[in-house]
Structure formats: structure tokens, C-alpha cells
C-alpha positions in Angstrom: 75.8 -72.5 170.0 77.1 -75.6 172.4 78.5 -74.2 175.6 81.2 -76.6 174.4 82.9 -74.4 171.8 82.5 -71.4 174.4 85.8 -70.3 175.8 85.6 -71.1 179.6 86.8 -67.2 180.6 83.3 -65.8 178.3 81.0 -68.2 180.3 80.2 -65.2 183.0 77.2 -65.4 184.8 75.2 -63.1 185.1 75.9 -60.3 187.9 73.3 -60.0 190.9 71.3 -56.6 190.5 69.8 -56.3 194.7 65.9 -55.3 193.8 64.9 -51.5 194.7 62.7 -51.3 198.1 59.3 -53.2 197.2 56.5 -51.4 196.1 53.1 -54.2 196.7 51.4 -54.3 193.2 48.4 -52.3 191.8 50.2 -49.9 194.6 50.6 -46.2 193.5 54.0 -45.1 194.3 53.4 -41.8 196.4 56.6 -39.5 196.8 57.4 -36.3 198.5 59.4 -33.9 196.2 62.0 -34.5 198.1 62.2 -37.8 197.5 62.0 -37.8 193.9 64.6 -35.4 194.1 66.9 -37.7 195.7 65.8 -40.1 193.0 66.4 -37.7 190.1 69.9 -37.3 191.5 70.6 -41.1 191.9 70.1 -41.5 188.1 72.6 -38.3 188.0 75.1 -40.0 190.2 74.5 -43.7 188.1 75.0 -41.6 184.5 77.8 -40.4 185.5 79.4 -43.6 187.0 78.6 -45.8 183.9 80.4 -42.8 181.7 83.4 -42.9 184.3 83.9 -46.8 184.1 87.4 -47.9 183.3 87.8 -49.7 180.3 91.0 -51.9 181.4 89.4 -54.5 181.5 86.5 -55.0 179.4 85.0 -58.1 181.3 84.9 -56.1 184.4 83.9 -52.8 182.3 81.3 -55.0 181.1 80.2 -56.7 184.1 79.8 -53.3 185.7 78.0 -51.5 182.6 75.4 -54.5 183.2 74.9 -53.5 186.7 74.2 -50.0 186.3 72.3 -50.6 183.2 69.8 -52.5 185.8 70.0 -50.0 187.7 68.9 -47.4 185.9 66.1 -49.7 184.3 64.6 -50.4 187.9 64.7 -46.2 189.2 63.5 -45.3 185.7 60.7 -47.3 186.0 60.1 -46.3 189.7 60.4 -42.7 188.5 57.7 -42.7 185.5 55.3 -44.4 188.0 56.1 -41.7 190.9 53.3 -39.2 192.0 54.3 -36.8 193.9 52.5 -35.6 196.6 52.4 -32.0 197.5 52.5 -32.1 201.1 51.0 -28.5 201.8 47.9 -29.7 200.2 47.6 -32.5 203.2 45.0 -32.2 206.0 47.4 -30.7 208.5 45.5 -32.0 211.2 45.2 -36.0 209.9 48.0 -38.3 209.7 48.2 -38.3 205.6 51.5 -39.5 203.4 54.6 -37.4 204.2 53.1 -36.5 207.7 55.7 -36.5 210.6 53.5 -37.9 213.3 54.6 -38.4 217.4 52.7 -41.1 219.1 52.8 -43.1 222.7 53.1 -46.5 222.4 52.9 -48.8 225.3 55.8 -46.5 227.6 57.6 -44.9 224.9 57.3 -41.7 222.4 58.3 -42.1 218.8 58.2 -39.9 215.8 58.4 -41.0 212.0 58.0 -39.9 209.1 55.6 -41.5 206.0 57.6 -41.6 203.4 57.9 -43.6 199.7 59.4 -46.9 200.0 62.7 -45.4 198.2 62.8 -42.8 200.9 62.1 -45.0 204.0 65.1 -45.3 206.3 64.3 -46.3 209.9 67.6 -45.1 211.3 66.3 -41.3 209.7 63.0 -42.0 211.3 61.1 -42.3 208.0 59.0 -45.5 207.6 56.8 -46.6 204.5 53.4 -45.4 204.1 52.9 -49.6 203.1 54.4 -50.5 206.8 52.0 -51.9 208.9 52.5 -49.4 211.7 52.3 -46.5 208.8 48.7 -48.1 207.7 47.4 -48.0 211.5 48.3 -44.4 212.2 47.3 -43.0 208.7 43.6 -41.1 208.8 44.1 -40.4 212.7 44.0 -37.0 214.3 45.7 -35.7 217.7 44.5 -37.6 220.6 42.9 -40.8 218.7 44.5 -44.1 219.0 45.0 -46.4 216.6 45.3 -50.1 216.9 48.6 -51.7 215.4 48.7 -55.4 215.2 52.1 -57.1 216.1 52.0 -60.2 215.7 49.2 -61.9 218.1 49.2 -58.5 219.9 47.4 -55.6 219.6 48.9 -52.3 220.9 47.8 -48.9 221.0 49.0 -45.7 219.7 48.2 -42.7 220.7 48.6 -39.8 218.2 50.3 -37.1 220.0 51.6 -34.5 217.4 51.3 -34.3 213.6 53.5 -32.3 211.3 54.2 -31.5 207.7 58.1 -30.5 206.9 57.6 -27.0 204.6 
């Protein structure tokens, strides 16, 4: 049908759905348990919005049903594709995924944790294992440095302490 004989108030674009954290392709998508539990309970917490919406309005019950439907599409999908990685099974002594590693670099001392890209969060201190800084410390032991390219510089890091949360 024309757009002509459309009423102007149906003519609704399409809402903007903000993409998940990226995952690079032909990537696996390594999790810790508890980060697909924290995924398992953000499809709990979107169910249970979408059955809450108000139906007042039905443009803006319909507008919002979109969104979550998205949603849900895009976590679904990240949570069929999840492997979960049992971290007691790592090399406790190796930088590995879902390590919690302290290293030097240049003056300071930092400590992370490699995480999912759903679980990252720098402000918890949990980076990607597909960061470039999570890349250059994974496979090290205590006392080995690793080289982390920023930019046109190369900087060291020296592995100080490694970790696995229980």
C-alpha cells in the first residue's frame, strides 16, 4: 500500500534497539557461570517487563513490546552460543579466561578480571578476554611480561599475581 493512504499517526519508525557488547565473528563466546547467570536473569527481568507493559496506550505498548522483543532476540542468541567455562578447571598458575590477574605497568599496579564481553565492566575491573590488553596478558605466568601494544607504543606488563574467584 501507498504511504499515501497511511494515516500520518501509524507511520512510526522503527524504535532503536542499542546492539549487545560485540562479540568479533567466528569468535566463541566464553562465559563464567556467573555470567551466564546474570544473563539467565536478564531474560527473567525482560519477561517479566514485556508482561508488565501498560496497555494505555497501544502505540507506546507497542513501541515498547518491539523493544524488548529485540531484546530478547539478541540475549537469546548470545545465550545458545554461550560456553561456559568452568574456572576450577583453568591452569591456576597461567593467565586463562576468568583469571583475575595483577600486573605493573609502566609505574602503576592494576588488577582485572577476563571476563565475556556481556560481563565486561571496566569500572568493576573486568575487561574482555577480546581486549587488546586481555590478549597480551593471556598464556603468561607470575613474573613474565607481556608486551601490550598501545598505539605506536609498546609497554610492558609484568604479571604479578593470578587468581581464579571460587
Amino acid at each position: 500500500m501507498s504511504r499515501g493512504f497511511v494515516k500520518e499517526e501509524d507511520q512510526e519508525e522503527a524504535p532503536i534497539i542499542p546492539p549487545r557488547a560485540t562479540l568479533p565473528k567466528g569468535v566463541v563466546n566464553y562465559v563464567t557461570n556467573s555470567g551466564f547467570q546474570a544473563l539467565l536473569a536478564e531474560k527473567e527481568n525482560l519477561e517479566k517487563e514485556q508482561k508488565n507493559l501498560s496497555k494505555a496506550n497501544e502505540t507506546e505498548h507497542r513501541r515498547a513490546s518491539m523493544i524488548i522483543d529485540a531484546k530478547l532476540k539478541a540475549l537469546n542468541q548470545r545465550l545458545n552460543s554461550a560456553r561456559i567455562i568452568d574456572l576450577e578447571k583453568q591452569p591456576q598458575n597461567e593467565v586463562r579466561f576468568g583469571a583475575i590477574v595483577e600486573f605493573k605497568r609502566e609505574k602503576s599496579i592494576l588488577k582485572f578480571q577476563i571476563v565475556s564481553v556481556d560481563e565486561a565492566n571496566i569500572k568493576n575491573k573486568k575487561i574482555a578476554f577480546t581486549a587488546p590488553i586481555a590478549k597480551a596478558l593471556i598464556g603468561k605466568k607470575v613474573g613474565e611480561l607481556a608486551e601490550f601494544k598501545l598505539g605506536n607504543k609498546t609497554q610492558l606488563l609484568e604479571i604479578l599475581k593470578i587468581s581464579y574467584p571460587k
